[in-house]
C-alpha positions in Angstrom: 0.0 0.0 0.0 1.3 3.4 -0.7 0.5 5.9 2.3 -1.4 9.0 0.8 -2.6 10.8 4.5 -2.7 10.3 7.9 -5.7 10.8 10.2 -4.5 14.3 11.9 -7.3 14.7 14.7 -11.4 14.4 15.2 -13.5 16.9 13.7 -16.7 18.4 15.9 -18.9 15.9 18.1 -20.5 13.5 15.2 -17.7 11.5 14.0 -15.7 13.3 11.3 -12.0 13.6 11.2 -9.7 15.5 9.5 -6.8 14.2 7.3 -3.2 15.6 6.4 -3.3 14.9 2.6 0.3 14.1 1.2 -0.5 14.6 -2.7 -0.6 17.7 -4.6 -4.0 18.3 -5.0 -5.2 18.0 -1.4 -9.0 17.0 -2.7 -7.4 14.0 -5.0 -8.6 11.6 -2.7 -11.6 12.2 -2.8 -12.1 10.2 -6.1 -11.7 6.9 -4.4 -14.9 5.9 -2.1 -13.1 3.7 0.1 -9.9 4.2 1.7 -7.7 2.0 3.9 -6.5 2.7 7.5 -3.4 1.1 9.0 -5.5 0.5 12.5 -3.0 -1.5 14.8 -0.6 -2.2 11.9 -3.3 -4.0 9.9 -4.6 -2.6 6.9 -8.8 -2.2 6.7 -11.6 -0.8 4.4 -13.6 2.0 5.4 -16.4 3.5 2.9 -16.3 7.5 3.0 -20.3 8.8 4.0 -19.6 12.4 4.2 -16.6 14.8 2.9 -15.3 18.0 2.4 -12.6 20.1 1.9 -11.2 22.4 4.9 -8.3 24.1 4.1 -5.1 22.5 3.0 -7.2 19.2 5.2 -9.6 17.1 4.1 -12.8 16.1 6.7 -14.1 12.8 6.3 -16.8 11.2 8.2 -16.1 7.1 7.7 -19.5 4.2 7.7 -19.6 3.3 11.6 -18.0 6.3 13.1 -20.7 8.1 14.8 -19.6 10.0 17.3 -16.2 12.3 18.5 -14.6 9.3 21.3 -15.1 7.1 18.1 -13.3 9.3 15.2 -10.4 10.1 18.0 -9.2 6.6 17.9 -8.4 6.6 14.3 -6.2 9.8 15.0 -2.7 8.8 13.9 -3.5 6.0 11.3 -2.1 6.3 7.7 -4.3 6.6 4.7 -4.0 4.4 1.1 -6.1 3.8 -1.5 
C-alpha cells in the first residue's frame, strides 16, 4: 500500500475527522470511495459517507464512526487507497 494521508485529529462531536493529505492536489482523494487505515498495523476498508474540503485538510466522516470518542481513535492512522 502506498501511504497518501494520515488521520490528523477528530472533527466536531459527530464523527468526522480530518486528514493531512500528502498529494498535490489536497481534494485528489476524494475520487476513491473507500480508503484503507493502517488500525494497529493491519490494513482495513472504510467506505467514505460524508466529505469536504477544509483548508489545505480534508474532513471525512467514515461508515460506523458516529460520534467524537469514536473518530479520536483513528487519529494517527495512515491513509492508502
Amino acid at each position: 500500500m502506498i501511504v497518501m494521508g494520515r488521520v490528523s485529529a477528530p472533527f466536531g462531536v459527530k464523527g468526522w475527522v480530518k486528514v493531512q493529505p500528502f498529494t498535490e492536489e489536497t481534494d485528489s482523494l476524494f475520487r476513491y470511495p473507500q480508503w484503507w487505515l493502517r488500525e494497529t498495523g493491519q490494513w482495513r476498508s472504510r467506505t467514505i459517507e460524508e466529505k469536504a474540503v477544509h483548508g489545505t485538510s480534508l474532513l471525512v466522516r467514515f461508515a460506523g464512526i458516529a460520534d467524537r470518542d469514536r473518530a479520536a481513535s483513528l487519529k494517527g492512522q495512515d491513509v492508502a487507497i
